[in-house]
C-alpha positions as CSV (number, residue, x, y, z in Angstrom):
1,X,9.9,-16.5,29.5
2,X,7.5,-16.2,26.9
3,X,6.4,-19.3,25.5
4,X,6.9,-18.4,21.9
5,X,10.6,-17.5,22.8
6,X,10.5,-21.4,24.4
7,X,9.4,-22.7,21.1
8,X,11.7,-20.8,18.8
9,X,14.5,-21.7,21.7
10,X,13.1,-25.5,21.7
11,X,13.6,-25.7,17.8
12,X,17.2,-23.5,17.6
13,X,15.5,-20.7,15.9
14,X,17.8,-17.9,16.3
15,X,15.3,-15.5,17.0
16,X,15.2,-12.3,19.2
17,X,13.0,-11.5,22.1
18,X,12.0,-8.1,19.8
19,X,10.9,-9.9,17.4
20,X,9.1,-13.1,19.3
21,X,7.3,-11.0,22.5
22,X,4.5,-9.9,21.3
23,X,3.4,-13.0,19.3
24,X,1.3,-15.3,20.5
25,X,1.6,-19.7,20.7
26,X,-1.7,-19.8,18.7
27,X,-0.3,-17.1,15.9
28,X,3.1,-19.3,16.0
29,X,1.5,-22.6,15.9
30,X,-0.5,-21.8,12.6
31,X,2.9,-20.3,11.0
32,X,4.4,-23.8,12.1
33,X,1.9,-26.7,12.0
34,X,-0.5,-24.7,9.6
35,X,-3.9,-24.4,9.1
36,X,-7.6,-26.4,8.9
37,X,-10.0,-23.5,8.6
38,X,-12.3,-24.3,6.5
39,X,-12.6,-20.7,4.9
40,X,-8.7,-20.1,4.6
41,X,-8.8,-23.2,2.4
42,X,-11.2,-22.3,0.0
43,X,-9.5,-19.0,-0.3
44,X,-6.7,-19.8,-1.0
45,X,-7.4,-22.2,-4.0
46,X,-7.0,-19.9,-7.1
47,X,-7.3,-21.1,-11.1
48,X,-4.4,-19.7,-12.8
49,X,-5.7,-17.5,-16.3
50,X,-9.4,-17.5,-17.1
51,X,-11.1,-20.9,-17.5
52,X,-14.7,-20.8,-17.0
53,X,-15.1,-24.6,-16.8
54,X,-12.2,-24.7,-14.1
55,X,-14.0,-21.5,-12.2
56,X,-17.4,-23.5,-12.2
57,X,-15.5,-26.2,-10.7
58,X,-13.5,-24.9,-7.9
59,X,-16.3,-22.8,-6.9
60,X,-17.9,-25.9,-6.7
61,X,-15.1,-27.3,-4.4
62,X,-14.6,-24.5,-2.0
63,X,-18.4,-24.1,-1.4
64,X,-17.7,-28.1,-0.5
65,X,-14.9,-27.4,1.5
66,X,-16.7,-24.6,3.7
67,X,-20.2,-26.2,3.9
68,X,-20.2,-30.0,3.5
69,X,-16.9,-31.5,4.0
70,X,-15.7,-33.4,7.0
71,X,-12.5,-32.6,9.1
72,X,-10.9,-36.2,7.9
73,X,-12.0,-35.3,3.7
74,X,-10.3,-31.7,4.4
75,X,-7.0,-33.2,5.5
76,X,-7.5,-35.7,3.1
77,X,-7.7,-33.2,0.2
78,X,-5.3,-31.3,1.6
79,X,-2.6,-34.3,1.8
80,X,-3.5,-35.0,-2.1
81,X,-2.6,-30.8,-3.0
82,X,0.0,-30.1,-0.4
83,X,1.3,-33.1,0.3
84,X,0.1,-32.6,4.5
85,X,-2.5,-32.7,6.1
86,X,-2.8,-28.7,6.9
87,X,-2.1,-25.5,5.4
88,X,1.2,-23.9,6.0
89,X,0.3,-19.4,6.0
90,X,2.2,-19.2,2.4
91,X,1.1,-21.7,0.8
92,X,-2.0,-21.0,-2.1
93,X,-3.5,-24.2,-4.3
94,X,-3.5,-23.5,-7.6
95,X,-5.5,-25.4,-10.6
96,X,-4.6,-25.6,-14.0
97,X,-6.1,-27.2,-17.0
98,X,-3.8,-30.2,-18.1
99,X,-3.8,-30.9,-21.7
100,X,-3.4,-34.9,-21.0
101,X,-6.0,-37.6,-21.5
102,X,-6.8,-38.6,-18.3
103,X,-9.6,-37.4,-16.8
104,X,-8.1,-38.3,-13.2
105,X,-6.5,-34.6,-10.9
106,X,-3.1,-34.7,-10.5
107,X,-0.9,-32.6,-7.7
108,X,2.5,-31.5,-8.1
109,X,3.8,-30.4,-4.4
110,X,6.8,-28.6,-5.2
111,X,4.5,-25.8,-6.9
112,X,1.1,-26.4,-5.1
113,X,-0.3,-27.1,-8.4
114,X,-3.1,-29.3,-9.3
């Protein structure tokens, strides 16, 4: 048996050999445990309408996440904008300007917002 159908049988995934054979237990891990590339990160953080100040920044913060930080300070940020400590495939990060007086980030995890 394949060992993708084993997982998806191991977690009572009702899913069809079709559909699981030609997928492979590093593809299916990522989709299920998520994701620490450095790259994919950064990517996927996106500033919702055009703020220049906010652009500077995250541009700022992805060059940081590819280049400089550590594996523990990537699944440390991570836990602080998803809420785990690795990046499910769907999931983007998205920054938006508060209007509040605190100058300290906050995360919402039910929209992936910070």
């Amino acid at each position: 048996i394949n060992p993708v159908f084993k997982i998806a049988k191991g977690m009572d995934l009702r899913l069809t050999w079709g559909y699981v054979k030609d997928l492979s237990v590093d593809s299916v891990s990522r989709k299920i445990q998520g994701s620490i590339d450095r790259d994919e990160i950064a990517n996927k953080i996106v500033v919702r309408g055009n703020q220049p100040v906010l652009n500077e920044k995250v541009t700022w913060l992805q060059k940081w996440l590819k280049e400089t930080a550590t594996e523990s300070e990537i699944k440390a940020f991570l836990k602080f904008a998803t809420g785990s400590t690795s990046l499910a495939a769907a999931t983007q990060i998205t920054v938006d300007a508060q209007a509040h007086a605190s100058p300290l980030l906050t995360s919402s995890t039910c929209n992936r917002c910070i």
